[in-house]
mmCIF file of the C-alpha atoms, coordinates in Angstrom:
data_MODEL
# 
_entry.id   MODEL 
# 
loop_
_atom_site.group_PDB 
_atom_site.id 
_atom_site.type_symbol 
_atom_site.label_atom_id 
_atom_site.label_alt_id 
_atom_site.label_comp_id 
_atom_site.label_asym_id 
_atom_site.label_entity_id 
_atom_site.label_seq_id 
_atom_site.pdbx_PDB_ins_code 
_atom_site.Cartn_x 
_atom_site.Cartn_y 
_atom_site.Cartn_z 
_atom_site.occupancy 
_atom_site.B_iso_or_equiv 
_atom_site.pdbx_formal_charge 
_atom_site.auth_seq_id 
_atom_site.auth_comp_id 
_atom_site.auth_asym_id 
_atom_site.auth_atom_id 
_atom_site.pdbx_PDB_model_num 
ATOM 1   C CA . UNK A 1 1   ? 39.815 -26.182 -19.232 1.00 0.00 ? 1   UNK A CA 1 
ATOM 2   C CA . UNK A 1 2   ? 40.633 -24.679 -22.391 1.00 0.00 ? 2   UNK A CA 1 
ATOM 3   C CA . UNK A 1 3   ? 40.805 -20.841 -22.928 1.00 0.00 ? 3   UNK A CA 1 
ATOM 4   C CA . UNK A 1 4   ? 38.373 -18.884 -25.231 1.00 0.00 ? 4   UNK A CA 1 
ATOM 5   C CA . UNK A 1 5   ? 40.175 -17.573 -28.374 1.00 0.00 ? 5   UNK A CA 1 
ATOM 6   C CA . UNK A 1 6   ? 39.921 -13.776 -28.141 1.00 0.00 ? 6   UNK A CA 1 
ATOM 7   C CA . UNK A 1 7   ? 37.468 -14.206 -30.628 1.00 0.00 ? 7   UNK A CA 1 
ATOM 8   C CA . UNK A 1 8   ? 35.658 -16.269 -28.991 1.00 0.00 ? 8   UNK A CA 1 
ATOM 9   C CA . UNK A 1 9   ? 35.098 -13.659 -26.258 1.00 0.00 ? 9   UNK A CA 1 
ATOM 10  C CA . UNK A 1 10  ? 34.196 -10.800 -28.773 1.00 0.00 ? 10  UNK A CA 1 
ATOM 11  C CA . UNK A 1 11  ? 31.612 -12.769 -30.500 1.00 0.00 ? 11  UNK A CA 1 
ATOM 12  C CA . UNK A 1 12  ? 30.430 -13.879 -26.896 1.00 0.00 ? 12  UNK A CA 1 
ATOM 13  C CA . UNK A 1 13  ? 31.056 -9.668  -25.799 1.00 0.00 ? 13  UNK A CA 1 
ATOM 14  C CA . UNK A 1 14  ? 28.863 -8.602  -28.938 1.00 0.00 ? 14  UNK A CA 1 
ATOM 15  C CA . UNK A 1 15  ? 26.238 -11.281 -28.465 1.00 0.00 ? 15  UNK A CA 1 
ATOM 16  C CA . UNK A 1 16  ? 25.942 -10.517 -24.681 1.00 0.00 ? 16  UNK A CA 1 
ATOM 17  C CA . UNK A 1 17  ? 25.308 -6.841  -25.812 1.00 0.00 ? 17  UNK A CA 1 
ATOM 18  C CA . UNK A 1 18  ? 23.044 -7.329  -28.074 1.00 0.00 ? 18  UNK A CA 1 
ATOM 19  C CA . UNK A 1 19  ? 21.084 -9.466  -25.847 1.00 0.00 ? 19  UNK A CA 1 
ATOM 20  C CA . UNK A 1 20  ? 20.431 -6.558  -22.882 1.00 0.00 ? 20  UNK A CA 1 
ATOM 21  C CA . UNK A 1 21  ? 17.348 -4.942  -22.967 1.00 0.00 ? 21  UNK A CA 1 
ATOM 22  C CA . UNK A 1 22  ? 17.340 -1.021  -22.860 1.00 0.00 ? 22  UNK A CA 1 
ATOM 23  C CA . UNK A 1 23  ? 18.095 0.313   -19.351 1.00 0.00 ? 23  UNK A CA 1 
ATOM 24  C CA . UNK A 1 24  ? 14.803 2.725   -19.125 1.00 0.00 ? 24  UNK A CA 1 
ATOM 25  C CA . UNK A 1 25  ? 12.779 2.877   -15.748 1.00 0.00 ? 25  UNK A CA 1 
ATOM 26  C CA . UNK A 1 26  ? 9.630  4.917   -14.952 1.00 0.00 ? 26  UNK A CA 1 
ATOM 27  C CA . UNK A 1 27  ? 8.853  5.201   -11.259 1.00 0.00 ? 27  UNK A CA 1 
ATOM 28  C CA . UNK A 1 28  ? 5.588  7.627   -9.602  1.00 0.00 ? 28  UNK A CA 1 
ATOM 29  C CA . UNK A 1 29  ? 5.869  8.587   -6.093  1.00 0.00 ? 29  UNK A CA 1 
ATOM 30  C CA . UNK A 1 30  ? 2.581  10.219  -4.442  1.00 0.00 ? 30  UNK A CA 1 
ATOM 31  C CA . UNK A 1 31  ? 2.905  11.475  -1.036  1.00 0.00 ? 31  UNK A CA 1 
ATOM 32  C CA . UNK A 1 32  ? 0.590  14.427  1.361   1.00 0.00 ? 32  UNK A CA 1 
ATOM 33  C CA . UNK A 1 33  ? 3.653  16.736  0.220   1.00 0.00 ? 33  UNK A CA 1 
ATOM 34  C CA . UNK A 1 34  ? 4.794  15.968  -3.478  1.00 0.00 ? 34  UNK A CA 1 
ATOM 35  C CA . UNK A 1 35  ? 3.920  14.354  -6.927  1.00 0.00 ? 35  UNK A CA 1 
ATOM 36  C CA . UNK A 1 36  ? 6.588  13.182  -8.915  1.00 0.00 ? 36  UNK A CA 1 
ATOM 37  C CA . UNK A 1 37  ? 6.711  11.269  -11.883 1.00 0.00 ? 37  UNK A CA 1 
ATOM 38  C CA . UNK A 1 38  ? 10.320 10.692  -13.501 1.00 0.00 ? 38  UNK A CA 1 
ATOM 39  C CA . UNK A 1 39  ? 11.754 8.706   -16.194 1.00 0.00 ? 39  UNK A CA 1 
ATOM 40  C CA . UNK A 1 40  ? 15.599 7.852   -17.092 1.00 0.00 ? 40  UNK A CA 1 
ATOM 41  C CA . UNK A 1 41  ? 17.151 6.373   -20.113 1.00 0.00 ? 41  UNK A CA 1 
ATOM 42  C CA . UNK A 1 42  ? 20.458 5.178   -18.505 1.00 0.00 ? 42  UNK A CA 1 
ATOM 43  C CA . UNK A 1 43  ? 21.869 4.851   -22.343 1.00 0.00 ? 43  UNK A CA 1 
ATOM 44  C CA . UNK A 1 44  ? 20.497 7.999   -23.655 1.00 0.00 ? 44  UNK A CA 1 
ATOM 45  C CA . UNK A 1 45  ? 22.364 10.785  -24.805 1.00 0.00 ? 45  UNK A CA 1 
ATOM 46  C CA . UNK A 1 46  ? 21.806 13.413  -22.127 1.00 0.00 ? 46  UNK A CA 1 
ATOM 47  C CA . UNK A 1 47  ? 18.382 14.824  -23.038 1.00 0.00 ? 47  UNK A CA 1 
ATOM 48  C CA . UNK A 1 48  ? 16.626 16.215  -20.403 1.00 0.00 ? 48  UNK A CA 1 
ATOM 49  C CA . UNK A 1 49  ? 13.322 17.750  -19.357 1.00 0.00 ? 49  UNK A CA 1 
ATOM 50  C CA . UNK A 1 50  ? 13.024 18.643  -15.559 1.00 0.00 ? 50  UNK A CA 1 
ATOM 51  C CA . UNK A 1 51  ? 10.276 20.729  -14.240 1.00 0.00 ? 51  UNK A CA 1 
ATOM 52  C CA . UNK A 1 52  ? 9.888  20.748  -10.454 1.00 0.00 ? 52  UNK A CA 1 
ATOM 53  C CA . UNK A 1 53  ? 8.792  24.467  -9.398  1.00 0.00 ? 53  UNK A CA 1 
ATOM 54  C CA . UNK A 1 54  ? 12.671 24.648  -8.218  1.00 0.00 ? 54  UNK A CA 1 
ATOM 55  C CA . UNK A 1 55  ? 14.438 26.506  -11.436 1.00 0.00 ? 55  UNK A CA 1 
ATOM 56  C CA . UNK A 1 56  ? 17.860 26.390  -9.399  1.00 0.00 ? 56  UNK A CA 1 
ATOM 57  C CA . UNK A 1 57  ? 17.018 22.453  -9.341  1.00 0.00 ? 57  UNK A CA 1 
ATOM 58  C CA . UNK A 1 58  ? 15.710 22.287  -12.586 1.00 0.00 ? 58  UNK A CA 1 
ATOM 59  C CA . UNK A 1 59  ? 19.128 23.469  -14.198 1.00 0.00 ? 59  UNK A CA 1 
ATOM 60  C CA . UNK A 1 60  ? 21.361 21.033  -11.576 1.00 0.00 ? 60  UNK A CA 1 
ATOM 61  C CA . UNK A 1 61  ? 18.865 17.964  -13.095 1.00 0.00 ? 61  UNK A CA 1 
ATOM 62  C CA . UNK A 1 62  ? 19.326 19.477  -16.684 1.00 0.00 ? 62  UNK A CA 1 
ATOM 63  C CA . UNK A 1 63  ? 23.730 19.241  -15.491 1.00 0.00 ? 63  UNK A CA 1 
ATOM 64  C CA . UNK A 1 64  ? 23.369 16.013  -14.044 1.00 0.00 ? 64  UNK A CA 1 
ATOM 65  C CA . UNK A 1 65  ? 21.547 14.553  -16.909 1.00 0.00 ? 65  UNK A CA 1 
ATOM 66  C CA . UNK A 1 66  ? 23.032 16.051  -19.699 1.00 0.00 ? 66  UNK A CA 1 
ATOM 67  C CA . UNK A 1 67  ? 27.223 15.254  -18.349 1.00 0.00 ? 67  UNK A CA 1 
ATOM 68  C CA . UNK A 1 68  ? 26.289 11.759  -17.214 1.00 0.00 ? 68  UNK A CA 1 
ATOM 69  C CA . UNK A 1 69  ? 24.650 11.638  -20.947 1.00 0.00 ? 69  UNK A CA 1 
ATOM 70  C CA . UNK A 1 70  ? 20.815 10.166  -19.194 1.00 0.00 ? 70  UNK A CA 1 
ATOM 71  C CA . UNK A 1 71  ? 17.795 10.876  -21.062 1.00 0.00 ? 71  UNK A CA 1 
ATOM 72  C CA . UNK A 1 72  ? 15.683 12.388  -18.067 1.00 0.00 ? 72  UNK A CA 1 
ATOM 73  C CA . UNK A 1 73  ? 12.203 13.512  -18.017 1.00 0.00 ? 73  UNK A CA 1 
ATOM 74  C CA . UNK A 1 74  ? 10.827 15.011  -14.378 1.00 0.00 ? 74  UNK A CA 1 
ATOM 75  C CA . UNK A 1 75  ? 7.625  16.172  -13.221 1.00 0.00 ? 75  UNK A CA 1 
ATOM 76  C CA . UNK A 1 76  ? 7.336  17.410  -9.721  1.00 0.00 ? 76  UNK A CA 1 
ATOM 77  C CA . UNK A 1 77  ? 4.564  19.285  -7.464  1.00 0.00 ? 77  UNK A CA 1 
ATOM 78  C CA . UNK A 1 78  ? 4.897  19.715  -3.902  1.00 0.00 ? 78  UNK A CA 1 
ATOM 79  C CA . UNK A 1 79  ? 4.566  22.312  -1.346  1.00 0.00 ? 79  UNK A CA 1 
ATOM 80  C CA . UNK A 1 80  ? 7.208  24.762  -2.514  1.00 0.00 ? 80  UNK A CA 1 
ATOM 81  C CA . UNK A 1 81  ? 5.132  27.383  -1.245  1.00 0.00 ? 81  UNK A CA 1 
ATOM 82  C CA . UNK A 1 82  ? 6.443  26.225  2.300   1.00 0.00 ? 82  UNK A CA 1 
ATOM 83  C CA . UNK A 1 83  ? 10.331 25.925  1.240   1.00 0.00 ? 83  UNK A CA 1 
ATOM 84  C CA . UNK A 1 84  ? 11.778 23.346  -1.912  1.00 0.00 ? 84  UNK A CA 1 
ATOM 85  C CA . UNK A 1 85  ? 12.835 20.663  0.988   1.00 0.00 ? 85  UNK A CA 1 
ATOM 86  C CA . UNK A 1 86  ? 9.724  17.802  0.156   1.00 0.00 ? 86  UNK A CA 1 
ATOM 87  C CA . UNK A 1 87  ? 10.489 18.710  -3.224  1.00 0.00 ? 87  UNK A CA 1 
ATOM 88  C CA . UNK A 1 88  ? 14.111 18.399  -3.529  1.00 0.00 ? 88  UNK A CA 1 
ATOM 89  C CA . UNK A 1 89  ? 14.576 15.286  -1.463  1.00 0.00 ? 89  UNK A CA 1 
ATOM 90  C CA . UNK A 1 90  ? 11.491 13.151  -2.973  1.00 0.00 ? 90  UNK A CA 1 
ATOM 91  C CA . UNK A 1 91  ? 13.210 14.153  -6.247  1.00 0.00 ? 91  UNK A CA 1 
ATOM 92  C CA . UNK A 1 92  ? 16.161 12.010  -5.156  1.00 0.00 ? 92  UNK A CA 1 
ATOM 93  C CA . UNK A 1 93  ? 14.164 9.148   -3.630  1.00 0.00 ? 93  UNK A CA 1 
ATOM 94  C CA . UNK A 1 94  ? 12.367 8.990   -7.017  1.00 0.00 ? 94  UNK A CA 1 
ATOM 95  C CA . UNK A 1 95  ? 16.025 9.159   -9.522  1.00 0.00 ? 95  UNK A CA 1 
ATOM 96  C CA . UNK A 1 96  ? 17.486 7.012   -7.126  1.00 0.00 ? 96  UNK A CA 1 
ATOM 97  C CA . UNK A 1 97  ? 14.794 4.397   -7.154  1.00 0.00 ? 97  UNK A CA 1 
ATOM 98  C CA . UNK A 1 98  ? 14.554 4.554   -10.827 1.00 0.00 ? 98  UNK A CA 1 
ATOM 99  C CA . UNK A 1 99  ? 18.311 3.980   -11.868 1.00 0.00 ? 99  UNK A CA 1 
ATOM 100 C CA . UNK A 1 100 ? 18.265 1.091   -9.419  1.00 0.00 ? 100 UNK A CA 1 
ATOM 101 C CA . UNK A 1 101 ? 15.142 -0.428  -11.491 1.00 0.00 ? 101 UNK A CA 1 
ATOM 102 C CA . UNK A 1 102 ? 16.831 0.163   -15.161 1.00 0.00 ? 102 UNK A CA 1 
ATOM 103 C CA . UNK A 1 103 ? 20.243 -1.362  -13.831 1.00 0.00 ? 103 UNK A CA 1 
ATOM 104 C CA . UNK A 1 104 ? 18.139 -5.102  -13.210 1.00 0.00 ? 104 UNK A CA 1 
ATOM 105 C CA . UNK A 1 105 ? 20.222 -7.526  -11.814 1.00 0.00 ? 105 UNK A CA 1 
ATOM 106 C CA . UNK A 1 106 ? 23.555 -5.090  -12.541 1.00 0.00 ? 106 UNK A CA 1 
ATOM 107 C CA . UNK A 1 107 ? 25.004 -7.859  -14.903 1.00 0.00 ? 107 UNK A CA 1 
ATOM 108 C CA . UNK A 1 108 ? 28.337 -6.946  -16.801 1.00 0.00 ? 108 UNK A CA 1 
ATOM 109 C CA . UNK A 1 109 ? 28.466 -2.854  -15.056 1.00 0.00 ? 109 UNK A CA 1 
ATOM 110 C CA . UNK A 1 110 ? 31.924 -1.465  -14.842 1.00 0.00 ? 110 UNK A CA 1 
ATOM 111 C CA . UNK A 1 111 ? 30.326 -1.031  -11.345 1.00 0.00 ? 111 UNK A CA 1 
ATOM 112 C CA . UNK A 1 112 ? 33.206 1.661   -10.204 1.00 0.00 ? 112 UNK A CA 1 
ATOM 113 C CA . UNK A 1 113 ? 33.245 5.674   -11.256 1.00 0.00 ? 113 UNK A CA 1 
ATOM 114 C CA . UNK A 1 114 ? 35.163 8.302   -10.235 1.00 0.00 ? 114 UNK A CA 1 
ATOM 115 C CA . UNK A 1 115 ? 35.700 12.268  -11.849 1.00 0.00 ? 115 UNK A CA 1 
ATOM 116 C CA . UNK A 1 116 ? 37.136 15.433  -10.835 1.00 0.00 ? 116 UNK A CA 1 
ATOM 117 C CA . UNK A 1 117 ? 35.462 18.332  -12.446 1.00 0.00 ? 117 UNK A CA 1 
ATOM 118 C CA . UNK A 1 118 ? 36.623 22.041  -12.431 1.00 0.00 ? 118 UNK A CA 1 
ATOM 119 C CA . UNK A 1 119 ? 34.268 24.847  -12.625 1.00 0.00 ? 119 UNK A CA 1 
ATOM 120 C CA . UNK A 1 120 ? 36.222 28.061  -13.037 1.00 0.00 ? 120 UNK A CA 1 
ATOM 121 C CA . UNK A 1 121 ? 37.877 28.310  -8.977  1.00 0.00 ? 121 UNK A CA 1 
ATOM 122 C CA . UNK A 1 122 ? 35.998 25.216  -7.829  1.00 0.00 ? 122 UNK A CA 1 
ATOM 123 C CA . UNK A 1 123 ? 37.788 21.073  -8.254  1.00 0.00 ? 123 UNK A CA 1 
ATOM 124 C CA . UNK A 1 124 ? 35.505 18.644  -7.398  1.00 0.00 ? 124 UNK A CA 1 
ATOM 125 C CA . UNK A 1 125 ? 35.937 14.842  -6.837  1.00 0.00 ? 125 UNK A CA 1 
ATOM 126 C CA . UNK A 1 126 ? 32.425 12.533  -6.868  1.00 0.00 ? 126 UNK A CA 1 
ATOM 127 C CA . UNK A 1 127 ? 33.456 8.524   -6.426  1.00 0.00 ? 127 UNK A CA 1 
ATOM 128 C CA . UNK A 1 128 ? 30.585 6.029   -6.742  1.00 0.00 ? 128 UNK A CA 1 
ATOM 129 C CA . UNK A 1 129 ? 30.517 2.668   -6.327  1.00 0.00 ? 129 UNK A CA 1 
ATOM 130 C CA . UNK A 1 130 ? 27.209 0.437   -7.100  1.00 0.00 ? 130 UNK A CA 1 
ATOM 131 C CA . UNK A 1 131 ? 27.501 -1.107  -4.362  1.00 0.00 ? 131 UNK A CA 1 
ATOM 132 C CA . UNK A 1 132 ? 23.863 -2.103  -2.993  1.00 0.00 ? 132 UNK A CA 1 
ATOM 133 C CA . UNK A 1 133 ? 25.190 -0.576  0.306   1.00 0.00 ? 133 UNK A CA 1 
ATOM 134 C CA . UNK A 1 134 ? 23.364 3.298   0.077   1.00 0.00 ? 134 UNK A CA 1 
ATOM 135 C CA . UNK A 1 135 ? 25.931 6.034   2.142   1.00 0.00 ? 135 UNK A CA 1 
ATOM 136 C CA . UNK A 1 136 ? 27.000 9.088   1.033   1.00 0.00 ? 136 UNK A CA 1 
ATOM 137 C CA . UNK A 1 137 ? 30.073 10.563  2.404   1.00 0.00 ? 137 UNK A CA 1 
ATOM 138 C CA . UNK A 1 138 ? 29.985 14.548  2.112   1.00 0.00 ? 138 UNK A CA 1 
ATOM 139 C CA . UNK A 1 139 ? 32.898 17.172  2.421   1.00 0.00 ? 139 UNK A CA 1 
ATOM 140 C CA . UNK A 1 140 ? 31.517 20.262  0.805   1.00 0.00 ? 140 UNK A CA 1 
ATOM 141 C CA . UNK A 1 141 ? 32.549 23.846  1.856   1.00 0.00 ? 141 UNK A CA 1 
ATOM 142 C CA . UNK A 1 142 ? 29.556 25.406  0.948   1.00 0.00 ? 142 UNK A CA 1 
ATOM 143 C CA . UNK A 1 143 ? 28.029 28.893  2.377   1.00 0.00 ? 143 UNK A CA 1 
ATOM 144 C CA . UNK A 1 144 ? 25.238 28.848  3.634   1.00 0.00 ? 144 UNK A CA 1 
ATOM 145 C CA . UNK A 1 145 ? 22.631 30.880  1.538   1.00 0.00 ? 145 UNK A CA 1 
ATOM 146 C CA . UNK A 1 146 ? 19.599 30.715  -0.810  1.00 0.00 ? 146 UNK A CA 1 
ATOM 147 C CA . UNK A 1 147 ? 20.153 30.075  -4.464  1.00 0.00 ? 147 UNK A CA 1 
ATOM 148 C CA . UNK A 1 148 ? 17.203 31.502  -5.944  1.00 0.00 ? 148 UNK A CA 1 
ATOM 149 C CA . UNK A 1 149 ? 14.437 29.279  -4.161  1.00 0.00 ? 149 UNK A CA 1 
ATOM 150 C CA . UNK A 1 150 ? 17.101 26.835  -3.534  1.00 0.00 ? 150 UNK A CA 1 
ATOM 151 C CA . UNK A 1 151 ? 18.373 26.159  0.080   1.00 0.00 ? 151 UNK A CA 1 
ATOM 152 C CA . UNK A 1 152 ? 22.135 24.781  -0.369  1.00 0.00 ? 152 UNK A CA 1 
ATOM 153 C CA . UNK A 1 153 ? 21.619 22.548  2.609   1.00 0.00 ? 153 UNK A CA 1 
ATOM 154 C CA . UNK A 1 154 ? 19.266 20.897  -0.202  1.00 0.00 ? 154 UNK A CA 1 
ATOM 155 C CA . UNK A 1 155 ? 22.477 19.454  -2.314  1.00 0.00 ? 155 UNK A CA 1 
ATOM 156 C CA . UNK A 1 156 ? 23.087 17.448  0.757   1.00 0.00 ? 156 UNK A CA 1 
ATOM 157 C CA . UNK A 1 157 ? 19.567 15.829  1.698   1.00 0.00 ? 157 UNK A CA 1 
ATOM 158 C CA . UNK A 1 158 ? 19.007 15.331  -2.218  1.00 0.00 ? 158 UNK A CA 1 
ATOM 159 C CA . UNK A 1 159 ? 22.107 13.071  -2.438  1.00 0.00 ? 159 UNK A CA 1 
ATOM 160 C CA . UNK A 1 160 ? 21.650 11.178  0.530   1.00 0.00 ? 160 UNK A CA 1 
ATOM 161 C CA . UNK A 1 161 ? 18.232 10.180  -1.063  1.00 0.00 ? 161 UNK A CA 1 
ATOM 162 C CA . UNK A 1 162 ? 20.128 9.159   -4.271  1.00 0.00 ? 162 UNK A CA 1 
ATOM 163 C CA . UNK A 1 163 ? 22.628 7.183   -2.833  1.00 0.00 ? 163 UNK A CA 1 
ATOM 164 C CA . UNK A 1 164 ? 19.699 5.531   -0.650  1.00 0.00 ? 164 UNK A CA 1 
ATOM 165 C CA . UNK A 1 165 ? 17.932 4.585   -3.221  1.00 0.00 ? 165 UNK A CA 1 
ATOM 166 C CA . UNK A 1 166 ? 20.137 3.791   -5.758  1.00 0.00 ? 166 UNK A CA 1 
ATOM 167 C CA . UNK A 1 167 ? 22.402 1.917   -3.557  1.00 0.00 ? 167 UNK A CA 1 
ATOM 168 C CA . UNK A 1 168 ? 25.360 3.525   -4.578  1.00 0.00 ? 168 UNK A CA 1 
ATOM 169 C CA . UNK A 1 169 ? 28.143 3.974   -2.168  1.00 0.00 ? 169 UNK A CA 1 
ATOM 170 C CA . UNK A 1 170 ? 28.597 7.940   -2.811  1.00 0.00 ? 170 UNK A CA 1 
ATOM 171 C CA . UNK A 1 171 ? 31.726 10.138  -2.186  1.00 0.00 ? 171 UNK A CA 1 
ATOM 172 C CA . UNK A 1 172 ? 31.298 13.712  -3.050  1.00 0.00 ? 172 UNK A CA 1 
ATOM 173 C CA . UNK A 1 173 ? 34.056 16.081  -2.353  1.00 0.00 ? 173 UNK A CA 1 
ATOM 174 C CA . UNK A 1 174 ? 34.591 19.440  -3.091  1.00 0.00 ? 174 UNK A CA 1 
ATOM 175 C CA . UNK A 1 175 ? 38.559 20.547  -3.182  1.00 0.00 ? 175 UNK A CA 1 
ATOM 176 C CA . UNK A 1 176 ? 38.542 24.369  -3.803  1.00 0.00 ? 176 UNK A CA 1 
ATOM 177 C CA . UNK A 1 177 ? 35.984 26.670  -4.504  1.00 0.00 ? 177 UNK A CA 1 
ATOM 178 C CA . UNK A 1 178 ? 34.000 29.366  -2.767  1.00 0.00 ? 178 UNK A CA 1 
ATOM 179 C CA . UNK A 1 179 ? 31.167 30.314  -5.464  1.00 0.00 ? 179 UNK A CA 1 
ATOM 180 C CA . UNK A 1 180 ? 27.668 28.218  -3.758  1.00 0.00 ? 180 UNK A CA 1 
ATOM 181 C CA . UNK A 1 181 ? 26.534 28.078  -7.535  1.00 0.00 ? 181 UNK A CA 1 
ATOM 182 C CA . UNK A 1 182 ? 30.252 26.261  -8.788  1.00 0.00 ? 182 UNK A CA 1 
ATOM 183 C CA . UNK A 1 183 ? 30.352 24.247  -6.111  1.00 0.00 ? 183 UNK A CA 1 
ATOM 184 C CA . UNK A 1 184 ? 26.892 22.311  -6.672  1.00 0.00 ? 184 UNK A CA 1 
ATOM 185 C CA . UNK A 1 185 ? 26.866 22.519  -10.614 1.00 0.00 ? 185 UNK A CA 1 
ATOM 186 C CA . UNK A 1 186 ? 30.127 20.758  -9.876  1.00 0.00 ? 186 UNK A CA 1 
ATOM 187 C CA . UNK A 1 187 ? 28.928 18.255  -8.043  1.00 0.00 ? 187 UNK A CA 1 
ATOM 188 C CA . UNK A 1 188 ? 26.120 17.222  -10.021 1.00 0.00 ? 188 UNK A CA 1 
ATOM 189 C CA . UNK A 1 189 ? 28.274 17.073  -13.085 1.00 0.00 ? 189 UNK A CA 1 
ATOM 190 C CA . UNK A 1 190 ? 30.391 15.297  -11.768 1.00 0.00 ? 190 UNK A CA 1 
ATOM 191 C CA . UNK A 1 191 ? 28.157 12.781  -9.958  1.00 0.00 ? 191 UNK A CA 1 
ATOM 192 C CA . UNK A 1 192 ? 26.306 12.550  -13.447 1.00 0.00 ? 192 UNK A CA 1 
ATOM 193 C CA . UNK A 1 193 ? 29.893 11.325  -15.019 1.00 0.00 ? 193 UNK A CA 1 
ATOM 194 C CA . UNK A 1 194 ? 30.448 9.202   -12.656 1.00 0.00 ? 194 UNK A CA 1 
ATOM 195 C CA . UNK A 1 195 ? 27.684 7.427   -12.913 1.00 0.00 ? 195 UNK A CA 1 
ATOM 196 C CA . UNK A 1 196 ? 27.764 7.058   -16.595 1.00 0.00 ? 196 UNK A CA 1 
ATOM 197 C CA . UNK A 1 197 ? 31.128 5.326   -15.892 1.00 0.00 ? 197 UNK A CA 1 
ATOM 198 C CA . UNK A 1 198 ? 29.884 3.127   -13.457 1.00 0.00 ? 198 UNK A CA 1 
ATOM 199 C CA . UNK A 1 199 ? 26.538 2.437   -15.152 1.00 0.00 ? 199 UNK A CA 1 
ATOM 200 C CA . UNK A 1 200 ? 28.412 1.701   -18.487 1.00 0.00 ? 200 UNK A CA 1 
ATOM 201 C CA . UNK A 1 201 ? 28.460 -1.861  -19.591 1.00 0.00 ? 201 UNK A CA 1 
ATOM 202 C CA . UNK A 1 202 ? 31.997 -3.635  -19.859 1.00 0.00 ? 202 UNK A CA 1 
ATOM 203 C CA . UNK A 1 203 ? 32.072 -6.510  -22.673 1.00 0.00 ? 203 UNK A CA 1 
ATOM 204 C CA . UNK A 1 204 ? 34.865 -7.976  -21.369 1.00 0.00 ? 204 UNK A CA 1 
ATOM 205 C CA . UNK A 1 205 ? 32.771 -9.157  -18.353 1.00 0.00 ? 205 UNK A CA 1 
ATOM 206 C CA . UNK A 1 206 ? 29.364 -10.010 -20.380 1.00 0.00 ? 206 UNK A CA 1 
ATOM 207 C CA . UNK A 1 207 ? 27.093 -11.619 -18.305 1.00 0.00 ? 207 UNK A CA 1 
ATOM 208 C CA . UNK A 1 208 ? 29.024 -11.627 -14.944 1.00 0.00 ? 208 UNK A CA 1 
ATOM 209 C CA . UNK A 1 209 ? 28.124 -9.415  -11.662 1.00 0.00 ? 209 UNK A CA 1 
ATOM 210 C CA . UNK A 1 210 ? 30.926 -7.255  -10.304 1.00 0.00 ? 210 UNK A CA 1 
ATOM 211 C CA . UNK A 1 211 ? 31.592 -8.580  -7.070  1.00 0.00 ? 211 UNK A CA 1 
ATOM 212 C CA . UNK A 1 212 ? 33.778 -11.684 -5.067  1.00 0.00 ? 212 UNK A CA 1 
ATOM 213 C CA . UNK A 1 213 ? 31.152 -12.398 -2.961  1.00 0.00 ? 213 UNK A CA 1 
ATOM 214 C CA . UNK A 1 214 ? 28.497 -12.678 -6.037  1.00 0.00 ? 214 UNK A CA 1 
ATOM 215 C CA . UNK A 1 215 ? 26.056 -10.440 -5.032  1.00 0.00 ? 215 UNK A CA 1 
ATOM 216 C CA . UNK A 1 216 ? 25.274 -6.789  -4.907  1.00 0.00 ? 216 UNK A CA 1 
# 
């Protein structure tokens, strides 16, 4: 079989590109404990508008957003009153179940992400893969304590409902750091770049899913 000139495959790159529709999903969740509606523009340019009665969360959403460069708009009511938890985690269920809709059938995706981002004494490493298999794998050293209205113990459940959803194989680890604020800016920055990485469409593999086995 004869190769394709490598002008062949640009012509084929640009016309596969040209072809995808724009990666935009709106999902509404209604449960007994919160109301969420949520959009995402997976090839935005990091716009953001999240109001969920959690400011702490609001400004991780605005990080996560803005870094992984996602046009994100989030509405959220829940029971706050009792603590952020329905709030925070339906949040994630929601974004993750929404970035799995724009990605379709995950044609052409670099598929693979990784970044390590520093926030003043704090390194953190986030590794995705878009993998269809949903597990997060979580090594934080993070105090215990209340962030506003913001339970850290929240960071955790919210990314576990991601990476659920999403079906991202998720590997958030924090390397130094000590500060509860740095260390979860840090990792939704850096889970935000990651995922524009793996989110990000690769030309050189127009058209073809990521995987031996031809799923995912």
């Amino acid at each position: 079989m004869a190769k394709k000139s490598k002008k062949g495959k640009a012509k084929e790159a640009a016309a596969f590109a040209k072809s995808l529709p724009h990666r935009v999903a709106h999902v509404r969740r209604t449960t007994k404990e919160t109301d969420i509606d949520l959009e995402i523009d997976l090839d935005g340019t990091g716009e953001v508008d999240a109001q969920t009665g959690v400011p702490f969360f609001d400004h991780m959403l605005d990080a996560f957003g803005r870094h992984g460069l996602f046009d994100l708009a989030v509405k959220a009511s829940g029971d706050v009153d009792v603590d952020a938890h329905h709030t925070v985690e339906d949040v994630g269920i929601v974004l993750g179940q929404a970035i799995d809709q724009a990605l379709g059938d995950k044609r052409g995706i670099v598929r693979f992400g990784d970044k390590l981002v520093p926030m003043d004494e704090t390194l953190l490493l986030c590794a995705i893969d878009i993998s269809g298999r949903g597990q997060l794998h979580y090594r934080m050293d993070l105090p215990i304590e209340i962030i506003g209205t913001f339970d850290t113990t929240l960071a955790k459940e919210f990314f576990i409902a991601l990476a659920d959803n999403a079906g991202l194989t998720l590997h958030i680890r924090s390397l130094s750091g000590e500060n509860s604020h740095h260390l979860i800016e840090a990792a939704f920055k850096a889970c935000g770049r990651a995922l524009c990485d793996a989110t990000r469409v690769n030309p050189r593999i127009a058209g073809v899913l990521p995987s031996t086995k031809g799923s995912l």
